[in-house]
PAMIGU-483099 format. One record per residue (C-alpha): x, y, z. Coordinates in Angstrom, 1 decimal, m for minus. Example, Ala and Ser with C-alpha at 12.3 -4.5 7.8 and 13.67 -1.06 7.14 Angstrom:
<pts>
[pt [12.3; m4.5; 7.8]];
[pt [13.7; m1.1; 7.1]];
</pts>
This chain:
<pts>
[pt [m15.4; 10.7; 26.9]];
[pt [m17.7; 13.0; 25.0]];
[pt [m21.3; 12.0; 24.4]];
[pt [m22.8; 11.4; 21.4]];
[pt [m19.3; 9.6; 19.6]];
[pt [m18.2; 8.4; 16.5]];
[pt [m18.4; 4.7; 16.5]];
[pt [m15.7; 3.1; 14.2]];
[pt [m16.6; m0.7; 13.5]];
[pt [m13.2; m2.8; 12.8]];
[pt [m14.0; m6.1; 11.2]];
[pt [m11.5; m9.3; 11.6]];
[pt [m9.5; m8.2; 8.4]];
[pt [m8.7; m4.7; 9.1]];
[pt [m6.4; m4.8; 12.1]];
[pt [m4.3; m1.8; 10.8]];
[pt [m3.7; 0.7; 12.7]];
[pt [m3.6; 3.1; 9.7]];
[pt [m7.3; 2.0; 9.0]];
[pt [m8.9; 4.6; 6.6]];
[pt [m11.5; 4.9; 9.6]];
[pt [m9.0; 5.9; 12.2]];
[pt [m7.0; 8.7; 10.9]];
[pt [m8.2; 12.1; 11.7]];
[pt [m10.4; 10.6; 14.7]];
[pt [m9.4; 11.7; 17.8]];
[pt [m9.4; 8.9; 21.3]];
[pt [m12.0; 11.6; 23.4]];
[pt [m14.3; 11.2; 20.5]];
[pt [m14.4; 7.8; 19.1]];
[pt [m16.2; 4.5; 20.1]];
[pt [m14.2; 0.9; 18.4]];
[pt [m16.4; m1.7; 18.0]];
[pt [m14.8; m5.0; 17.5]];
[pt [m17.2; m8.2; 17.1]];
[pt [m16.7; m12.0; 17.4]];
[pt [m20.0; m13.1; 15.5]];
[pt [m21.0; m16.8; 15.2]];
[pt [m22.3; m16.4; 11.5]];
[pt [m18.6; m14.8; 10.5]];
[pt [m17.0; m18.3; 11.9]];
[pt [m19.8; m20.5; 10.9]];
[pt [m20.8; m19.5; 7.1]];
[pt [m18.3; m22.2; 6.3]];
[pt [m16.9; m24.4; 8.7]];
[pt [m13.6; m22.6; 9.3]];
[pt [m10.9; m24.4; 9.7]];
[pt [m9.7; m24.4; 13.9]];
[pt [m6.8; m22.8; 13.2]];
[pt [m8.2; m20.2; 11.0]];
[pt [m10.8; m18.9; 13.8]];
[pt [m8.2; m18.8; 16.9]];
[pt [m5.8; m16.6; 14.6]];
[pt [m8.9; m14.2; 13.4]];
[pt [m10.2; m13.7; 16.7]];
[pt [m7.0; m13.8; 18.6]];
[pt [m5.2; m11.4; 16.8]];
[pt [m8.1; m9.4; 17.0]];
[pt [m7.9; m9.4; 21.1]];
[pt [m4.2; m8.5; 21.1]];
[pt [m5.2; m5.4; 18.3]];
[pt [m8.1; m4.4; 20.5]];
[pt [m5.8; m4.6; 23.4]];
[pt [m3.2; m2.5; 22.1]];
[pt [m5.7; 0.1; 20.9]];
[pt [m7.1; 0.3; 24.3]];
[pt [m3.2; 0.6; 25.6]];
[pt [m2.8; 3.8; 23.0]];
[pt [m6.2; 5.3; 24.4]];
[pt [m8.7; 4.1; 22.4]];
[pt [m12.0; 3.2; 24.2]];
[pt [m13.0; 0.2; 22.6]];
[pt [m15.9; m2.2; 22.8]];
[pt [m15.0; m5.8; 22.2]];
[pt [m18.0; m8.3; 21.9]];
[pt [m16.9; m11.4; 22.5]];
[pt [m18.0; m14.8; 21.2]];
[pt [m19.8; m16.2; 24.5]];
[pt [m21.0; m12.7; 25.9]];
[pt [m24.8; m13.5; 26.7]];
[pt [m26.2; m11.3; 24.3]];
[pt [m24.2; m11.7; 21.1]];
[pt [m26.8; m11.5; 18.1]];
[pt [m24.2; m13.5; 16.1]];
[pt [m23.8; m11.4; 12.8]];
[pt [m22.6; m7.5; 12.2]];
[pt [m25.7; m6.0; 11.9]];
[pt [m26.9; m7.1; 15.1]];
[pt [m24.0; m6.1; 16.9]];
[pt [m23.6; m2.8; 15.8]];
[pt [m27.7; m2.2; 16.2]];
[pt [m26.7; m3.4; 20.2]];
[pt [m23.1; m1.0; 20.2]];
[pt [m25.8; 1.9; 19.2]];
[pt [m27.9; 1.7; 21.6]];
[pt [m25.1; 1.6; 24.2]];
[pt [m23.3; 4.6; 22.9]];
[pt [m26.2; 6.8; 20.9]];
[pt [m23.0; 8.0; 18.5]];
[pt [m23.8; 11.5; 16.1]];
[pt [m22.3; 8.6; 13.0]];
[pt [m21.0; 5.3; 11.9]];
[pt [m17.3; 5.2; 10.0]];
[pt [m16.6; 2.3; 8.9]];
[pt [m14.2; 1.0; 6.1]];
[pt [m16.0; m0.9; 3.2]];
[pt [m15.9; m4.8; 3.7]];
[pt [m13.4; m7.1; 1.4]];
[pt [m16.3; m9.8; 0.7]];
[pt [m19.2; m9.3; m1.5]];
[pt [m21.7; m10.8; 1.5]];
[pt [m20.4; m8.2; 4.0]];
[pt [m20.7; m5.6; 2.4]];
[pt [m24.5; m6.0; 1.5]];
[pt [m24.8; m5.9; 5.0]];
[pt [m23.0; m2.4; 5.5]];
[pt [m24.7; m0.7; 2.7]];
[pt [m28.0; m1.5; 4.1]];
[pt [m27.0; 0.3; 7.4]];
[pt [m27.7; 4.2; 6.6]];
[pt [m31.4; 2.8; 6.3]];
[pt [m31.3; 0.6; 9.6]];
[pt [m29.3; 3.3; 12.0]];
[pt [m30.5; 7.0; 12.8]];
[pt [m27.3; 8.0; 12.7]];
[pt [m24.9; 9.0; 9.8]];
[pt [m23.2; 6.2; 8.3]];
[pt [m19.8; 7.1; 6.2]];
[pt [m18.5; 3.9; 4.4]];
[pt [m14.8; 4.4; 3.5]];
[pt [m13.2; 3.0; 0.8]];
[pt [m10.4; 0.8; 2.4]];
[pt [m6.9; 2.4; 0.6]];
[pt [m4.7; 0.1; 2.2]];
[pt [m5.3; m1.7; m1.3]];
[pt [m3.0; 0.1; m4.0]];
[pt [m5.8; m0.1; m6.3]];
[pt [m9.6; 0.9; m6.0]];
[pt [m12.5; m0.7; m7.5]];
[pt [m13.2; 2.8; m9.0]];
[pt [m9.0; 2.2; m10.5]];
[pt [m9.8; m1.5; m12.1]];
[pt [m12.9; m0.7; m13.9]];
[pt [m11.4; 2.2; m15.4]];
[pt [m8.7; m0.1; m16.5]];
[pt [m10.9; m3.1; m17.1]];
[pt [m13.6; m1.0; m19.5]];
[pt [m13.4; m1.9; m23.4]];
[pt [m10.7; m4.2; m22.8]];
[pt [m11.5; m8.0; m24.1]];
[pt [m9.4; m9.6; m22.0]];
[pt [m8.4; m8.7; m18.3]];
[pt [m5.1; m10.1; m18.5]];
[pt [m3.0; m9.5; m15.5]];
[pt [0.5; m9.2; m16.8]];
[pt [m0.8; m5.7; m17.6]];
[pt [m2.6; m4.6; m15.1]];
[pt [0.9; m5.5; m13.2]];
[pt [2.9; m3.6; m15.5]];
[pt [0.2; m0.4; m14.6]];
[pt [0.6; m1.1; m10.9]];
[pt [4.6; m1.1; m11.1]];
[pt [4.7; 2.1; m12.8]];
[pt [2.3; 3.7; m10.4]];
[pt [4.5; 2.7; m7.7]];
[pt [8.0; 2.9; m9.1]];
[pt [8.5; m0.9; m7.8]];
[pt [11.9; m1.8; m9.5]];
[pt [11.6; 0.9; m12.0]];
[pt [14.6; 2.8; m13.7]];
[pt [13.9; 6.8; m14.0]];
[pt [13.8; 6.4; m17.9]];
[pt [10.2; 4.1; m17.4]];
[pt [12.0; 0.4; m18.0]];
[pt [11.6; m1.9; m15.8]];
[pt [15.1; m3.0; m13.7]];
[pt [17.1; m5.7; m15.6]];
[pt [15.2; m5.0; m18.7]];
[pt [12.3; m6.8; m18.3]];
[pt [9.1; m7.0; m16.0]];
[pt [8.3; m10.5; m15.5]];
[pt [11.3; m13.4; m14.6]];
[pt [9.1; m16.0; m13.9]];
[pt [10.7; m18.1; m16.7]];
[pt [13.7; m17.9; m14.1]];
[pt [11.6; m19.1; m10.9]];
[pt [10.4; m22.9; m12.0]];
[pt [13.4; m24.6; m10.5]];
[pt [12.6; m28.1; m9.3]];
[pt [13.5; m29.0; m5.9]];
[pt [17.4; m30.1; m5.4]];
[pt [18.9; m32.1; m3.0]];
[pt [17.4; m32.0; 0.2]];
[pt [16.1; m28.6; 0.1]];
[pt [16.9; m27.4; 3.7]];
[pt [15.5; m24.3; 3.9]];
[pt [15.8; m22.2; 7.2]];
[pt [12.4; m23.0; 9.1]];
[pt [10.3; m20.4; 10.0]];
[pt [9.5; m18.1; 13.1]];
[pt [6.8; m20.1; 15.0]];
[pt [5.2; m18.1; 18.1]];
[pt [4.3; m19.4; 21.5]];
[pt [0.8; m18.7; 22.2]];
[pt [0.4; m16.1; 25.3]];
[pt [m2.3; m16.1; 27.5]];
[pt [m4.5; m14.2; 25.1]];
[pt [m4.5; m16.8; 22.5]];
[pt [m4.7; m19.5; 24.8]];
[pt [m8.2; m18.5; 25.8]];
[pt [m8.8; m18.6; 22.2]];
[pt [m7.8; m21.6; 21.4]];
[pt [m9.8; m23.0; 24.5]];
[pt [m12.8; m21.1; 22.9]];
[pt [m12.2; m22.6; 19.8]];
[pt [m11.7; m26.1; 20.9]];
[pt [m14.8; m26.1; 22.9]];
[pt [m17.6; m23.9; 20.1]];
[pt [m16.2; m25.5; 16.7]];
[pt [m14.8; m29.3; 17.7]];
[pt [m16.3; m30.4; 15.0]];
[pt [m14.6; m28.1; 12.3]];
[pt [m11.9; m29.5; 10.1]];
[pt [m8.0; m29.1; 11.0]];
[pt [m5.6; m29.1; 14.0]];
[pt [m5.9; m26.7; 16.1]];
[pt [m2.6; m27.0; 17.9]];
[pt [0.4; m26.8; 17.8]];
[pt [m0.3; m23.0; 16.8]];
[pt [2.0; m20.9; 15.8]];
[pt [0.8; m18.1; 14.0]];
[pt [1.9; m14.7; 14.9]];
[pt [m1.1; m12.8; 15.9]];
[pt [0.2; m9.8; 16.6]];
[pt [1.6; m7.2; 14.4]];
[pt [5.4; m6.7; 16.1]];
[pt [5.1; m11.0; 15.4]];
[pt [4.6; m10.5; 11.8]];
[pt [7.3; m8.4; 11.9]];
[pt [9.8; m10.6; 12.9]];
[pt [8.0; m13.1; 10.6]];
[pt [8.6; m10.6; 7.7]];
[pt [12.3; m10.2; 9.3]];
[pt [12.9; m13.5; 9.1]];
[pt [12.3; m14.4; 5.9]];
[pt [14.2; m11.3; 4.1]];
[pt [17.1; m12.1; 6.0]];
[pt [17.1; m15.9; 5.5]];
[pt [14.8; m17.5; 2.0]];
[pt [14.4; m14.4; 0.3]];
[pt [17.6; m15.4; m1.7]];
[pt [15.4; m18.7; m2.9]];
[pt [11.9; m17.7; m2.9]];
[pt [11.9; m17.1; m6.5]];
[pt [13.7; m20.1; m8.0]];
[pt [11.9; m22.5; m6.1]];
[pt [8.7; m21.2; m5.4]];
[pt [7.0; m23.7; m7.5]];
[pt [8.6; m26.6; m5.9]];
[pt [7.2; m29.5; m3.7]];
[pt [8.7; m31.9; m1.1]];
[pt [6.9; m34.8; 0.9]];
[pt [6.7; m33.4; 4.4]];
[pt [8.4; m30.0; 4.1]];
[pt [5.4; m27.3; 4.2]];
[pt [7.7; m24.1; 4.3]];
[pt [10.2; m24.4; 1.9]];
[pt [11.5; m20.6; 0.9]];
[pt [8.1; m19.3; 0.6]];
[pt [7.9; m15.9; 3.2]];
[pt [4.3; m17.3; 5.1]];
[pt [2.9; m14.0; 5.3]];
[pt [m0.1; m13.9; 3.7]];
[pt [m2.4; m14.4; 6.5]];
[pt [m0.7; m11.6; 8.1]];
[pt [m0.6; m9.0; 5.0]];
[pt [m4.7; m10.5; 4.5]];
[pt [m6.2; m9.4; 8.1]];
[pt [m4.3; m6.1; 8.4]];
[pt [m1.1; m6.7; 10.3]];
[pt [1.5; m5.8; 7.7]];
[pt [1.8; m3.6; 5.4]];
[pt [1.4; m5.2; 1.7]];
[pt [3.4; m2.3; m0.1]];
[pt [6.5; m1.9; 2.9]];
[pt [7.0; m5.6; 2.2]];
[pt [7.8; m4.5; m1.3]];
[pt [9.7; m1.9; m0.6]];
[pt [11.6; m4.3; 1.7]];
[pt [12.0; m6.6; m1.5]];
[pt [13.9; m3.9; m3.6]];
[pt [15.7; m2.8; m0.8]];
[pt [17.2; m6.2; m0.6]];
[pt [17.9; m6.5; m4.4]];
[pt [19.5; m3.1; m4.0]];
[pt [21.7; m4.2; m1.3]];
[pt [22.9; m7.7; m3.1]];
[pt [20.7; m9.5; m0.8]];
[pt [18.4; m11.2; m3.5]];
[pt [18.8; m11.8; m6.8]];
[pt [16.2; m9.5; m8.8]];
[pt [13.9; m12.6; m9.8]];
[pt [13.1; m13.2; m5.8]];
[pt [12.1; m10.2; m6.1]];
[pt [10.2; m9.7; m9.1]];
[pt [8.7; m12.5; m8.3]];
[pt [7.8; m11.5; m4.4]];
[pt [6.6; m8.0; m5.5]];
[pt [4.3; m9.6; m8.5]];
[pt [2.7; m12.0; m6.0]];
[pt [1.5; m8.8; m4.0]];
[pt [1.1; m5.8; m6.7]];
[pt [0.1; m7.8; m9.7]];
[pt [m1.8; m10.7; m8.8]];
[pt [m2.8; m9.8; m5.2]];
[pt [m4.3; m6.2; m6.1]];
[pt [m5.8; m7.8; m9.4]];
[pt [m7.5; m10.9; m7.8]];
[pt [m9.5; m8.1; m5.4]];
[pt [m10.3; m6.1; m8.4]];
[pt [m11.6; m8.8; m10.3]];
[pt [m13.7; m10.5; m7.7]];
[pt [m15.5; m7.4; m7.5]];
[pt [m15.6; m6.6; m11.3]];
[pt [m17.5; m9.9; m11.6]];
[pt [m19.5; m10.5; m8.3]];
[pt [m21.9; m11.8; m7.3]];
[pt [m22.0; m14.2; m10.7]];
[pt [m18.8; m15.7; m10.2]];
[pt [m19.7; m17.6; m7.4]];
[pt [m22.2; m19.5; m9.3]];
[pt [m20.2; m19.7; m12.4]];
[pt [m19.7; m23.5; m13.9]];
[pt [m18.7; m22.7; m17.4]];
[pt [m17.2; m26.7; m17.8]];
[pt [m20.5; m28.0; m16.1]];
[pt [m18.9; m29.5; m13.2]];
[pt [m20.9; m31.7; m11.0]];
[pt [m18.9; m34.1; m9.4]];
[pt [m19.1; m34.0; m5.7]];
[pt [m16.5; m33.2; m3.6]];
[pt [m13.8; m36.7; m2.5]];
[pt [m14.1; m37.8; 0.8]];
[pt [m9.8; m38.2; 1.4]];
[pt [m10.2; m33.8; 0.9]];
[pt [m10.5; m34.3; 4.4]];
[pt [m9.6; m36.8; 5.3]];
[pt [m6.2; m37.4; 3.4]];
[pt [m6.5; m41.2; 3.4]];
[pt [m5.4; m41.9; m0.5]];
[pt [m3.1; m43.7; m2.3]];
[pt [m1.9; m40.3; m4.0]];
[pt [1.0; m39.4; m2.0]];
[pt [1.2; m36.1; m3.8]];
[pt [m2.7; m35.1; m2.8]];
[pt [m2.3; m37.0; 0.8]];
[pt [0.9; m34.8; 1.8]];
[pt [m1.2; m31.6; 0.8]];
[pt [m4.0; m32.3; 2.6]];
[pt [m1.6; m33.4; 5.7]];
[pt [m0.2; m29.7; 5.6]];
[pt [m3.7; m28.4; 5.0]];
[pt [m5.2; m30.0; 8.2]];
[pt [m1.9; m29.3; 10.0]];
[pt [m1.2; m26.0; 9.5]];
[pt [m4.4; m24.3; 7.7]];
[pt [m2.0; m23.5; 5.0]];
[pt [m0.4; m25.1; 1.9]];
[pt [1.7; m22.9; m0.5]];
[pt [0.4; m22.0; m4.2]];
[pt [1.9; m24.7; m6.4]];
[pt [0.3; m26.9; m4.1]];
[pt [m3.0; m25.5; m3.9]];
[pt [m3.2; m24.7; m7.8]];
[pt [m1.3; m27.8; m9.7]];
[pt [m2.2; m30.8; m6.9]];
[pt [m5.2; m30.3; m5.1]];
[pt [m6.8; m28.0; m7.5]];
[pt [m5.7; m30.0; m11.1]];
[pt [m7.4; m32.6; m9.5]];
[pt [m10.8; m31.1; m8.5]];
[pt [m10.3; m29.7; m12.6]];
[pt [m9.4; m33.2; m14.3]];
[pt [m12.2; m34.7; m11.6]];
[pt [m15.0; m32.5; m12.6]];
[pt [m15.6; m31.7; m9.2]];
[pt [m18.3; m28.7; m8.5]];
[pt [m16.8; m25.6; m8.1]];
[pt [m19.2; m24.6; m4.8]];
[pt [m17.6; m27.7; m3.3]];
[pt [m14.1; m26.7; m4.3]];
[pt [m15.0; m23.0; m3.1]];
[pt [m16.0; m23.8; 0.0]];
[pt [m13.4; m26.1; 0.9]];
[pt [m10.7; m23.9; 0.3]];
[pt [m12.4; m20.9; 2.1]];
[pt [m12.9; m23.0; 4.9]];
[pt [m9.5; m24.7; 5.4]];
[pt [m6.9; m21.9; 4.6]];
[pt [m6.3; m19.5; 7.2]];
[pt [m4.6; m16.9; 4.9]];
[pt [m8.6; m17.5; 2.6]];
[pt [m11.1; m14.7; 2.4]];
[pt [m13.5; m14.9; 0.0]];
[pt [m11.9; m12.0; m2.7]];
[pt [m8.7; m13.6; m2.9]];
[pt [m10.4; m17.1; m2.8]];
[pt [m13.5; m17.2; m4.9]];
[pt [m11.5; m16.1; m8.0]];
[pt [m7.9; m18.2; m7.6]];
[pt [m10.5; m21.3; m7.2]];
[pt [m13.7; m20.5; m9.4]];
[pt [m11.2; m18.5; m12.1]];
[pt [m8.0; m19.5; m12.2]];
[pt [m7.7; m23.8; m10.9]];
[pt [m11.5; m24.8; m11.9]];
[pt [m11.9; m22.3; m15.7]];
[pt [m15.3; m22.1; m14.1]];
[pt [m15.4; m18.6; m15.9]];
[pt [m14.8; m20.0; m19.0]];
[pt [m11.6; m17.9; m19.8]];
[pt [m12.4; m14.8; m18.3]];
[pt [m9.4; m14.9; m16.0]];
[pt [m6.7; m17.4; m17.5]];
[pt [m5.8; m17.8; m21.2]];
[pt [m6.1; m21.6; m20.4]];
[pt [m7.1; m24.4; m18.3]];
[pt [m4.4; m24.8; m15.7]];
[pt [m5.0; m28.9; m16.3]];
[pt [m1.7; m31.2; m16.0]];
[pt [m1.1; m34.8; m16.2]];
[pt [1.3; m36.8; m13.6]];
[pt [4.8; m35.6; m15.6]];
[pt [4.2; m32.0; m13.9]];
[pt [3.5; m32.9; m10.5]];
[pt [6.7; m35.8; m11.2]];
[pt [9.1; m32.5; m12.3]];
[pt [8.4; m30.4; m9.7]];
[pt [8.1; m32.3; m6.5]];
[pt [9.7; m35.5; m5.2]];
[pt [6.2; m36.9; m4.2]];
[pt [6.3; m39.6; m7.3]];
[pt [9.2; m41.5; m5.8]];
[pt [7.5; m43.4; m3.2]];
[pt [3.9; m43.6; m4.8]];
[pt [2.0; m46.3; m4.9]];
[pt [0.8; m45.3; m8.2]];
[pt [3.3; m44.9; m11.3]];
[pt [3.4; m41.8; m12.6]];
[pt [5.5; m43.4; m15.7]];
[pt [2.2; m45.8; m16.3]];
[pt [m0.2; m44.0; m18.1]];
[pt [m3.2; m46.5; m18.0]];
[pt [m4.5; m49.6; m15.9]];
[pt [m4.1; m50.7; m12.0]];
[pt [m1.6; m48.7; m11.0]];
[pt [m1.4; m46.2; m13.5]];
[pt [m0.7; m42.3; m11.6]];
[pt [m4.3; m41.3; m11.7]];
[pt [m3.5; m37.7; m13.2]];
[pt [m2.4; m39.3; m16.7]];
[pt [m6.1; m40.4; m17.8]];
[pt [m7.5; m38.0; m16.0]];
[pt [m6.1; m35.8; m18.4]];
[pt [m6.9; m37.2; m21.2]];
[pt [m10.4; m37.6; m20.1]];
[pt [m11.0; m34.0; m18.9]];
[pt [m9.3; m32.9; m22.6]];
[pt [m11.7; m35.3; m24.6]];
[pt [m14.9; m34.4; m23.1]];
[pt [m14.2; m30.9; m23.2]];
[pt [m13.0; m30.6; m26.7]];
[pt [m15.8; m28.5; m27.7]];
[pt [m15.1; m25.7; m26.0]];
[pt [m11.4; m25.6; m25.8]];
[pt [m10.1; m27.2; m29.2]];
[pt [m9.8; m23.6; m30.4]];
[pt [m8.1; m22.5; m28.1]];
[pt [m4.5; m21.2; m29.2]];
[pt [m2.4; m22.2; m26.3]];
[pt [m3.8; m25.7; m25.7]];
[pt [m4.9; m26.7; m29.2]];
[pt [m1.7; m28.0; m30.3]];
[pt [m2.9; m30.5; m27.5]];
[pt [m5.8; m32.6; m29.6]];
[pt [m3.5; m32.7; m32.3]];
[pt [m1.6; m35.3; m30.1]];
[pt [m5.0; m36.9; m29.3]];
[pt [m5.6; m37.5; m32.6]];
[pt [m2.5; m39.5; m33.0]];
[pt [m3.7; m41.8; m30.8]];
[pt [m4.5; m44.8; m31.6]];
[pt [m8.7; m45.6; m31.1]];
[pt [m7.5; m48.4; m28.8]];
[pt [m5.2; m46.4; m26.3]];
[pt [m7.3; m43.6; m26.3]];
[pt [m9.8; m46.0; m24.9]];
[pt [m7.9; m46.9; m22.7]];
[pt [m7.2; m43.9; m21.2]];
[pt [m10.7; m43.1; m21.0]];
[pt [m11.4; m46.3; m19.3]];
[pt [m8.6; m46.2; m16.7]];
[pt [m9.8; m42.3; m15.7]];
[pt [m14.3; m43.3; m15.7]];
[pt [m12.9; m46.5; m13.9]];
[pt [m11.0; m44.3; m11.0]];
[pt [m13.3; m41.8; m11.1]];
[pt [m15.8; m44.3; m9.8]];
[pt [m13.8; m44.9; m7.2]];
[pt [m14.1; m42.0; m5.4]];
[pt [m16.5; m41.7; m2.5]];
[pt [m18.1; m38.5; m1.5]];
[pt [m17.6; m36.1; 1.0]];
[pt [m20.2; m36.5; 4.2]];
[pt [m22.9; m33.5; 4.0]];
[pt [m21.8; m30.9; 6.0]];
[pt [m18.6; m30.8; 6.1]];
[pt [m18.1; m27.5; 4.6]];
[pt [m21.2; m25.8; 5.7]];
[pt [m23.8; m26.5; 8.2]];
</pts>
């Protein structure tokens, strides 16, 4: 190898082969740094699973670089002289290989990326920070389209990203079937017994058996399950992942991709967000796979509307908002939450089978799908009052498809109105009838989610009441909620009491979380 290389740091969320920072380098000239750093798996306290699927599908990517020809330098966890963070591990790689310049491609996390800008003034060398286009939208894109609007409402930012791509697009400019969003068509509650074909699951090889060996020994006392895993960790895995589910739930995804059943954590949802979110699949090819299947009869078009607006619309617009609004949004608090954080988040020991079976998944599997995450566990921390940090951290520490852009705003923005609107026309708030229409967890409760007050009431319905009361101020003039307080106001004084009772008496129920659960 020459002298003097290129050195090409790949972080944990970039294992793409395509990496902006790889094309046009050639293997004789070029130095990968890859780096397992304690401060990475520690900021929050990862869930187990989450850590053995970042760092072992970063062996087998490092592994199959080195197999293509690529000289790589892998720091890993336990080697003796680990500094533990980014910085310190590329200061060590250049002393080892004295490279002519850094390339590396720009960080997805606001915290990260302070880091890498600070580099040309720490190294000797060049440093060239790329802008990372395997997004279909750059941050120099969204604030064009964000500046002088009032509100950043994603419906048409979607609409901008489906014309740029020509995602289900007639030649004429219309959107296929006449219209661009059929989520009216995709709210089906679940039916029957709602067997959906199970998932690929992957045996772990020898390479991820270290891992989770690694795991199990440095972060024991992290939240979650660490086996069985079955994650794919490589990209030919994801793959057949991505295989399996246009072959098998596409069909469903869409009609019942707001639906919940007690103990089945798949459903028709494809599973492949923690591959698409560290680099091992291609975000756009899965669309194109998505039409492809509509085109072919496969999939009726709202699946597939509904797949592709998941990943264009609200995937590319999440990334552009986090960094249209960072670094305030992660102190944003715009309902004054302070509430802290319930002990059964982790855990799961309550009397709310509809919050218990999510948290089950959670800790099993490092994964529960949207609806759950959003209209469950999140309308709860939202009727609750709970403190967004708390809420942030907890769901960037126990979701192994969770990185802080695609987090911080879902939780801060759209579950907790943290922003105060910015985001979603309204707060996503919901008493026990929507969790009751969608799911089957009501039927076996022991709480009645027809009872709207009193021992045994389901603790959403005052809940509801009680967040809408004490945040009348600020959202009685709202348009799409204020019909809302009209119904309040038809209330009798003496039930509205008692809904206000039944929620401050629950409410005082709940016990707090242990310090230290989420972060050290």
């Amino acid at each position: 190898m020459a002298s003097n290389p290129i050195l090409i740091p790949i972080l944990g969320d970039q294992l793409t082969r395509t990496l902006a920072s790889l094309r046009g380098r050639t293997k004789d000239d070029s130095v990968i740094l890859m780096m397992e750093v304690w401060d990475e798996a520690t900021y929050v306290k990862h869930h187990k699973q989450k850590i053995a699927l970042i760092f072992s599908a970063m062996r087998h990517f490092a592994a199959e670089l080195e197999e293509a020809g690529w000289q790589v330098d892998y720091v890993k966890l336990t080697d003796g002289e680990n500094s533990g963070d980014f910085t310190g591990e590329v200061a060590r790689a250049t002393e080892r290989h004295d490279p002519r310049a850094i390339h590396v491609v720009e960080a997805s996390e606001w915290r990260v990326q302070q880091a890498i800008e600070e580099w040309p003034d720490k190294f000797a060398c060049e440093v060239d920070i790329l802008p990372d286009d395997r997004f279909l939208c750059s941050h120099a894109e969204f604030e064009e389209w964000a500046e002088g609007r009032k509100h950043l409402t994603m419906e048409h930012f979607y609409r901008e990203m489906r014309r740029k791509t020509g995602l289900l697009m007639l030649d004429d400019g219309k959107p296929k079937g006449g219209e661009w969003n059929l989520d009216k068509q995709n709210r089906e509650p679940p039916k029957g017994d709602m067997d959906a074909p199970a998932r690929p699951k992957f045996e772990p090889d020898e390479i991820t058996r270290e891992v989770l060996n690694l795991v199990e020994d440095k972060f024991s006392d992290h939240f979650g399950d660490l086996e069985p895993f079955e994650w794919p960790v490589t990209s030919a895995e994801a793959e057949q992942a991505a295989d399996a589910f246009f072959a098998e739930r596409i069909e469903n995804f869409g009609p019942y991709q707001d639906a919940m059943v007690f103990g089945s954590d798949d459903l028709y949802h494809s599973m492949l967000s923690t591959s698409i979110n560290c680099g091992l699949l291609d975000p756009i090819a899965l669309c194109e796979r998505a039409e492809q299947a509509f085109e072919d009869g496969r999939a009726p078009l709202n699946s597939v509307e509904g797949f592709i607006r998941q990943i264009i619309g609200w995937r590319e617009y999440i990334r552009g908002f986090y960094w249209h609004f960072m670094p305030g949004l992660e102190e944003a608090n715009d309902l004054e939450a302070t509430r802290a954080l319930p002990e059964f988040f982790w855990t799961g020991e309550t009397d709310m089978r509809c919050l218990s079976d999510c948290i089950r998944s959670t800790k099993e599997n490092a994964h529960a799908h949207h609806i759950q995450r959003l209209m469950v566990l999140g309308n709860f921390c939202l009727l609750a009052g709970i403190d967004p940090r708390a809420v942030q951290d907890w769901y960037l520490a126990v979701y192994a498809d969770a990185y802080q852009w695609v987090e911080l705003p879902n939780v801060s923005s759209m579950i907790l109105y943290a922003d105060g609107g910015a985001l979603a026309t309204k707060p996503y708030a919901a008493s026990g009838n929507y969790i009751n229409k969608m799911s089957d967890y009501c039927k076996e409760c022991s709480y009645s989610v027809s009872k709207k007050t009193g021992d045994g009431a389901c603790p959403f319905n005052p809940l509801y009441w009680h967040f809408m009361d004490r945040h009348r101020d600020r959202l009685s003039s709202n348009h799409r909620i204020g019909r809302i307080y009209a119904t309040w106001d038809r209330m009798g004084d003496e039930k509205k009491q008692d809904y206000l009772t039944s929620a401050e008496s629950f409410l005082e129920t709940l016990e707090a979380a242990s310090d230290g659960w989420a972060r050290d």
